[in-house]
C-alpha positions, 0 to 999 in steps of 0.5 A, spaced: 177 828 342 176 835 346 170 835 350 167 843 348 159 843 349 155 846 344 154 853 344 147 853 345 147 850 351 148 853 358 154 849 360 157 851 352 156 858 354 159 859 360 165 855 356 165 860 351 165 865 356 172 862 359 175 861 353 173 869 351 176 871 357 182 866 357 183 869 351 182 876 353 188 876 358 193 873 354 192 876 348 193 882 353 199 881 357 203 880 350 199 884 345 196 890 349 198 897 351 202 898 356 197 901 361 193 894 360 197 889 362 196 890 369 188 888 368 189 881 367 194 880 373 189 884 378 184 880 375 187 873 376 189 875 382 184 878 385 178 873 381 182 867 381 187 866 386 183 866 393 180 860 390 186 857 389 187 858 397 179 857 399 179 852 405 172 851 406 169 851 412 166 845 416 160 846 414 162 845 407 166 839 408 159 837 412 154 838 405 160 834 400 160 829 405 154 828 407 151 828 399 157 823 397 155 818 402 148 818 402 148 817 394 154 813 393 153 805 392 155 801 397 160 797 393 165 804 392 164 805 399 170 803 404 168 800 411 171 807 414 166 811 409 159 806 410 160 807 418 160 814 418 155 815 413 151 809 417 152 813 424 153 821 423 148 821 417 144 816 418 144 811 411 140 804 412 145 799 410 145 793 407 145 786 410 151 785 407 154 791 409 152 792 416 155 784 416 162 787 414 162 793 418 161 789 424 166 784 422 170 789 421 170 792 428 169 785 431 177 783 428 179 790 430 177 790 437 179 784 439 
């Protein structure tokens, strides 16, 4: 079954609004004038194609991060990720997981 929103709501509308453009474009490239086919590949790529090649920067990668450490339970979380988001972004840890990460580094250092 598709996963389509209702139209009423705000994530429907904008669904909606990609598919009137999606449609748009094709339609044009394949049915429209001559003089029109440019505008659906000018405005690919210069509205879609940068994103395609978008590296955020540190402080994007940071705001993610720090958002995906902090909420996520710990049980879906790997030694790595517990002890950055313990160090770097300060998240209190359960026993248990403090008592992993330290035997982790206790094995690892040894």
């Amino acid at each position: 079954r598709p996963v389509v929103f209702s139209s009423g709501s705000w994530l429907g509308y904008f669904q909606d609004t990609a598919f009137g453009i999606w449609n748009w474009a094709v339609v044009t490239l394949w049915k429209g004038p001559f003089y029109m086919k440019p505008l659906p590949l000018l405005l690919f790529c210069f509205g879609i194609l940068p994103f395609l090649f978008f590296q955020g920067g540190p402080w994007e990668d940071r705001l993610f991060n720090e958002q995906y450490l902090l909420r996520m339970p710990e049980q879906l979380l790997i030694l790595h990720q517990l002890r950055v988001a313990h160090e770097v972004f300060g998240r209190k840890l359960s026993p248990a997981a403090q008592a992993d990460l330290d035997a982790f580094w206790k094995w690892k250092n040894s």
